[in-house]
Structures are given as C-alpha cells and as structure tokens.
C-alpha positions as CSV (number, residue, x, y, z in Angstrom):
1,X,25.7,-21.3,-1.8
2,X,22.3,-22.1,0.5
3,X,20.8,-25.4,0.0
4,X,17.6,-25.5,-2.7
5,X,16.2,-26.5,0.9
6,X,16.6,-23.2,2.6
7,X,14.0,-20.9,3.2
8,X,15.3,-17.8,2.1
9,X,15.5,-14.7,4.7
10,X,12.3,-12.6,5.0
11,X,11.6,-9.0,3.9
12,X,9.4,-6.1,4.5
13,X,7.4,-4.8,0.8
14,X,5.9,-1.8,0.5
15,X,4.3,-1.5,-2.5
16,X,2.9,1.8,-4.2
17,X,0.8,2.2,-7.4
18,X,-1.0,5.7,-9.0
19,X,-4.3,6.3,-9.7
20,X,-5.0,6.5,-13.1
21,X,-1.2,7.1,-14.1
22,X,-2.1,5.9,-17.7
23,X,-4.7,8.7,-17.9
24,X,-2.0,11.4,-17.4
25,X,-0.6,13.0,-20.6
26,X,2.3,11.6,-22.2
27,X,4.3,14.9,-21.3
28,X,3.0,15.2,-17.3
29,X,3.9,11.4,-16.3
30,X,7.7,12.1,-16.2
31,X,7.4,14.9,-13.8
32,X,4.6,13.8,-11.9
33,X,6.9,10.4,-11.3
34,X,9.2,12.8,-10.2
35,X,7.3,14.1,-7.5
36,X,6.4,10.8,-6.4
37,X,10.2,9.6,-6.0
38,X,10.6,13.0,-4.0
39,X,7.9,12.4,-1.9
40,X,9.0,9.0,-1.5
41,X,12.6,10.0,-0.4
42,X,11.3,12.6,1.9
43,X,9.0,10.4,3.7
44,X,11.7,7.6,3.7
45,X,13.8,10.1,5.7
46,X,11.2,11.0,8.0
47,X,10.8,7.6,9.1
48,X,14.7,7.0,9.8
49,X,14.9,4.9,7.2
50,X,18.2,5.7,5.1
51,X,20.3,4.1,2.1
52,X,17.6,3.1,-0.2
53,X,19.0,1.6,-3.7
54,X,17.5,1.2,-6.7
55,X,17.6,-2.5,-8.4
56,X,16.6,-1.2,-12.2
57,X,17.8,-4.7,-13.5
58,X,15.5,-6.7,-11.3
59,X,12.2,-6.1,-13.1
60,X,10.4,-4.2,-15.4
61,X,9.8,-0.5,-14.5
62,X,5.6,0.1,-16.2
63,X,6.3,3.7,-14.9
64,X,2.8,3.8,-12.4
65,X,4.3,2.1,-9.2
66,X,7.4,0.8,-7.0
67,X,8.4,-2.0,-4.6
68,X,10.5,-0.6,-1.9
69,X,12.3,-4.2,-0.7
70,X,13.7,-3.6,3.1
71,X,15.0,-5.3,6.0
72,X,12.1,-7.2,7.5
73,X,12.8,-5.1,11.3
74,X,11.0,-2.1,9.5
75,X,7.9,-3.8,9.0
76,X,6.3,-1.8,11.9
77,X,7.8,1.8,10.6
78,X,6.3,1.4,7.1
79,X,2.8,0.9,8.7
80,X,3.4,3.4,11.2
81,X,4.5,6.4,10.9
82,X,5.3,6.0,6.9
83,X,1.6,5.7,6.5
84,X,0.6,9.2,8.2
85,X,3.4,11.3,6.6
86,X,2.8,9.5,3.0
87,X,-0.8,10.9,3.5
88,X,0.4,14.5,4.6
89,X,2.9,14.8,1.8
90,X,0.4,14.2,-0.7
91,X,-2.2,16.6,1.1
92,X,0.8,19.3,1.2
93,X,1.4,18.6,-2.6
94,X,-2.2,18.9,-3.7
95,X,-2.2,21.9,-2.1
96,X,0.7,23.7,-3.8
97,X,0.7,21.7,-7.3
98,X,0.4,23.9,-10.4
99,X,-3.3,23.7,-11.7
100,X,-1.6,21.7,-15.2
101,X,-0.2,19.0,-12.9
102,X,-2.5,16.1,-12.1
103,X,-3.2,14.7,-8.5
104,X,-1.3,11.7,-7.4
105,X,-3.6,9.4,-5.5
106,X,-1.8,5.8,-4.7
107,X,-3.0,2.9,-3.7
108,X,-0.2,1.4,-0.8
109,X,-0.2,-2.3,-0.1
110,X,2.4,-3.6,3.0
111,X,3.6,-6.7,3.5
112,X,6.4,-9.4,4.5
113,X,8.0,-12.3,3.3
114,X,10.6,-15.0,2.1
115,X,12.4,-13.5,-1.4
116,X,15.1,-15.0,-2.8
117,X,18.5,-13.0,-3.1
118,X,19.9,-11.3,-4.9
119,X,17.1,-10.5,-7.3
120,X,14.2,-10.7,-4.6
121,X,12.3,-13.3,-6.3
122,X,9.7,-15.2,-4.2
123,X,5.6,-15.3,-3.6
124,X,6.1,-12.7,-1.0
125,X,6.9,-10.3,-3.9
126,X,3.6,-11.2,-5.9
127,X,1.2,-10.8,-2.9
128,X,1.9,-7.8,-2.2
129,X,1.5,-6.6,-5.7
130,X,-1.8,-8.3,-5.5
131,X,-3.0,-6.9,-2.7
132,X,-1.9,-3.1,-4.0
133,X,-4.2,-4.4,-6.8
134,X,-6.9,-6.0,-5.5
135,X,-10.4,-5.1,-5.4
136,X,-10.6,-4.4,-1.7
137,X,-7.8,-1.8,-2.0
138,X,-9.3,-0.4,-5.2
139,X,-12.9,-0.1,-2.7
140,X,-10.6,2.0,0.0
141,X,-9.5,4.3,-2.5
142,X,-13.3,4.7,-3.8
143,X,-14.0,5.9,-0.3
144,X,-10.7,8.0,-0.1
145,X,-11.6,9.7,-3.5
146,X,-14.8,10.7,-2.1
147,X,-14.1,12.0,1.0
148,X,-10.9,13.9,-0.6
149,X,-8.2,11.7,0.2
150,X,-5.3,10.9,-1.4
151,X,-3.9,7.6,-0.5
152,X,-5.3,3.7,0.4
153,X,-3.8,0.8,1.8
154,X,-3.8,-2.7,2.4
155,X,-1.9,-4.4,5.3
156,X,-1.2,-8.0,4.9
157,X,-2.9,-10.2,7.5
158,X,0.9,-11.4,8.4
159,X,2.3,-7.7,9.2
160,X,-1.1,-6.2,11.0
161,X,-0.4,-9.2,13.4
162,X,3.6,-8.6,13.8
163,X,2.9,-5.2,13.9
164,X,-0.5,-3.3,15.0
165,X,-1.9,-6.4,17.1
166,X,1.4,-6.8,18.5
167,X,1.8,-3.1,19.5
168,X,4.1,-2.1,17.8
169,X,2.8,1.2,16.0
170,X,2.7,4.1,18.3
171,X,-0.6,6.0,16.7
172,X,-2.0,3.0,14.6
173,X,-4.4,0.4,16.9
174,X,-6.8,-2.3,15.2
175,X,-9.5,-0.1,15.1
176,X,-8.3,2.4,12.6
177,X,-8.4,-0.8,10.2
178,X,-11.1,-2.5,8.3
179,X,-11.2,-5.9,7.8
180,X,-11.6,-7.4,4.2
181,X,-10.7,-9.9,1.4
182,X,-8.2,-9.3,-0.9
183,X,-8.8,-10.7,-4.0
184,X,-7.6,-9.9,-8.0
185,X,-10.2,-10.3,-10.8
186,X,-8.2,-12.8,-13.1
187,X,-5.8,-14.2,-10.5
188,X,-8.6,-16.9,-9.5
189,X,-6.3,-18.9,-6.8
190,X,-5.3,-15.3,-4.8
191,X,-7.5,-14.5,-1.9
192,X,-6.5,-13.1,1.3
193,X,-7.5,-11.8,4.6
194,X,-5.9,-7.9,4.7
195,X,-6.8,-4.9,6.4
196,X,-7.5,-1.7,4.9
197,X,-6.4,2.0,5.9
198,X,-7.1,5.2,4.2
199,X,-5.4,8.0,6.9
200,X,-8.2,10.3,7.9
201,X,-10.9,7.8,7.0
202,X,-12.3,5.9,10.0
203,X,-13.8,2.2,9.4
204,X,-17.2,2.7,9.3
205,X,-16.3,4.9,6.4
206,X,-15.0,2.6,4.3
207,X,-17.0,-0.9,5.2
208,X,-20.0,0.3,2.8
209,X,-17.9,0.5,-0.2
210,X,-17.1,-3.3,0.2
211,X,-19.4,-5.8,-1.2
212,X,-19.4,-9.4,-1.2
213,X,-18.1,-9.4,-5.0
214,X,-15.2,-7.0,-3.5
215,X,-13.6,-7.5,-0.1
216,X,-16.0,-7.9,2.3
217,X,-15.5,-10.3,4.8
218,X,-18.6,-11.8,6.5
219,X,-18.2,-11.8,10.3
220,X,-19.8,-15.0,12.8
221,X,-23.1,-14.5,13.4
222,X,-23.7,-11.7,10.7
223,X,-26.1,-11.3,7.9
224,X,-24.5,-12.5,4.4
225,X,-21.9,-9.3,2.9
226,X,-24.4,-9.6,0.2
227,X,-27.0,-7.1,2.4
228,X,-23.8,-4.4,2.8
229,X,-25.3,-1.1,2.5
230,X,-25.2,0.8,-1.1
231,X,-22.3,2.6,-1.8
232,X,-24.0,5.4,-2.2
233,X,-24.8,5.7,1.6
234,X,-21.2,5.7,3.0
235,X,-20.4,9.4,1.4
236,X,-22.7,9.9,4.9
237,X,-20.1,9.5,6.5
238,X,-17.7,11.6,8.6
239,X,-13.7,12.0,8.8
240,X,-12.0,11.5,11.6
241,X,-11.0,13.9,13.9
242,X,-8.3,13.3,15.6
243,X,-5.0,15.2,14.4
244,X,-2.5,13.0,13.0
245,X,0.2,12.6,15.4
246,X,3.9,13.3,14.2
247,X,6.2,9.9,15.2
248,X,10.2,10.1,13.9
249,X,11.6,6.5,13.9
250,X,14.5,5.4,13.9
251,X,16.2,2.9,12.0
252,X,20.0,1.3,10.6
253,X,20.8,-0.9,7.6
254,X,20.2,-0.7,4.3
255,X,16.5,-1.2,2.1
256,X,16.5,-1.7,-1.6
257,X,14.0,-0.1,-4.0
258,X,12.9,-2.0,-6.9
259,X,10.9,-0.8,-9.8
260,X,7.8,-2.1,-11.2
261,X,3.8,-1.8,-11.3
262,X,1.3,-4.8,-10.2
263,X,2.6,-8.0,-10.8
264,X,6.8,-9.0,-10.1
265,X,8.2,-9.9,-13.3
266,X,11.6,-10.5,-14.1
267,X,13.5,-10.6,-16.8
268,X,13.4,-8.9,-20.5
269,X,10.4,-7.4,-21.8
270,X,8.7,-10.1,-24.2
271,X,6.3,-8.7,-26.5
C-alpha cells in the first residue's frame, strides 16, 4: 500500500462538455451522445492513442461531458494534434448531420495532475472540470459561436508550459493561445492562469470577448481589463488562414475514460 505521505502519480485530463446539451430534446440527446463517443474514438485513434476504458463506477455520468484520464506522457498529443482533428470532426459532422439532429459545440479543457488510484480522485481532477467550466472558456466559445466554430478550449498553465512553451506540439506555438483567467462563478477560491484556443480562431479574435469580470488578464504596463473593447467589436475580426496541418502521433499504454459533467464527484447519487 503507498504511504498517506506519497504523492500519488500524475495524469493527463482532457475534459469535454456540450453546449447546451440540456436544451436538446429528451429523444435527440442519446444519439447525439452517440456521435460524440464516435467522434471521440475516432479522433482518439488518430492521435495513436489506443485502449481507452471506461470507469462507469467512478463517478456520476450527467450525460453532457467526459473525463478522458491518461498516462501523463500524452499530455502534449491531447493539445496537439487532438485539438485540430476534434475541430475537423465536428466541422465534417456539421456538415453531413441530418437537419433534426442538433449541433454539438464543446467546450475542451486540458490538464495534468496528481489523482489518486484506482478511482482517480485528487484536485487535479476538479480543475480541470473547472476550467472546462469557467467563464474564460465559456468567452472562447462566445467567439467560436460567432465566427462558426465548433469547439473551445482551455489549456492549463501547467501543460501549455510542459507542452507548447516547451516545444513539444508540432503545429501549436504560443501565439495561437490567449492568455486569461480562469475562474467559476460560485467556486469563489478557484482562479487560474489558462490559455485559451478555439482552432481556426486567432488571438486577437477572442481577447475582446474577455472582460475583467471574465478571464482577462491584465498585462505590465497595460490599461486596466476593465477598458477591453465591447464584445460587439470582435465579430470584426478575421479567421485564420492557415490550413490545419494533419500530424499522426504515436503512442503505447493504456488511458482510462471516465464519465461525468463539470465538477468530479464520486460516489452514489444523493438527492
């Protein structure tokens, strides 16, 4: 058994959530969940990353959103190139889906961390719900929605350091990010430094949708994020141009996928 001492081994989260899943009719959300897991799978498999499990007794499944739990080397793979084919199968969905069957838009949050085994409890687990939920994330999809994109993420702080500064995603650099503050409405003692991506979006894009109230982050020597521009005035802006490039990885071991929507709970429902 480890010692109550031990930190426990780190992970890589990626954590997924729909759109206004609770606005789908009763009878469409079990197939449009459907088509998430496929989409899911597939771009799973296009990354090189194989074996993924399903931990159903681990927490509650609210039906909107997953958390993919996998070993932490993959860290870099689910920034980049996972990112840039999630955004393409989407954009090849939308553009085949029956006019009945809603649009899936998700908001993406990545992350890495300590989680207890074998349930994968641990603070790692909750931040990275939180940031998937936060209202910087929520802004990015604002400007994705407008500009006719389907997916938003956040990147915690801890993996755009491992893995963009550090160099290693092939198509991603640091200035296909935006800088900003995560924080939840409600979760008062949550607020972190995370960098958003919306694929197809640049930056400048996305930075007038932020707000001082949600996820802008004041640089040294600027004005107060209180004087960022309306929102109103980034739908100005342009997407970028350059084609996404097509990256297979490669990868070994197993990842886990565990079921759930915002917040890691565990244990029965209570009502």
């Amino acid at each position: 058994m480890p010692d109550a001492d031990d930190v426990p081994p780190e992970h890589a989260l990626l954590v997924v959530d729909m759109k206004d899943y609770s606005q789908i009719p009763e009878a469409k959300m079990a197939p449009t969940r459907a088509d998430l897991d496929d989409i899911l799978s597939t771009v799973f498999a296009q990354c090189g990353i194989s074996d993924v499990a399903t931990l159903d007794s681990a927490v509650k499944d609210r039906g909107d959103g997953a958390i993919f739990v996998l070993p932490a080397r993959h860290a870099a793979r689910l920034v980049d190139p996972l990112l840039s084919h999630l955004r393409q199968a989407l954009e090849r969905r939308e553009q085949t889906r029956l006019a009945s069957s809603p649009t899936i838009r998700l908001r993406a949050s990545v992350h890495v961390g300590p989680l207890e085994p074998p349930t994968h409890r641990g603070d790692a687990a909750n931040d990275a719900c939180r940031l998937v939920d936060s209202d910087a994330v929520r802004m990015a999809m604002a400007a994705a929605v407008d500009h006719g994109m389907y997916l938003a993420a956040a990147v915690s702080n801890t993996v755009f350091g491992r893995t963009v500064r550090a160099g290693r995603t092939k198509t991603l650099s640091p200035h296909h990010f935006q800088q900003a503050t995560a924080r939840v409405e409600g979760k008062h003692g949550f607020e972190e430094i995370c960098w958003l991506h919306v694929p197809g979006l640049v930056p400048a894009v996305i930075s007038p949708y932020l707000t001082a109230d949600h996820g802008m982050t004041p640089s040294p020597g600027t004005d107060s994020p209180g004087t960022s521009p309306d929102v109103k005035n980034a739908k100005a802006g342009a997407r970028e141009t350059t084609a996404p490039v097509r990256q297979k990885g490669k990868a070994s071991g197993k990842s886990r996928l565990v079921q759930v929507g915002r917040d890691y709970t565990t244990g029965p429902e209570q009502s």
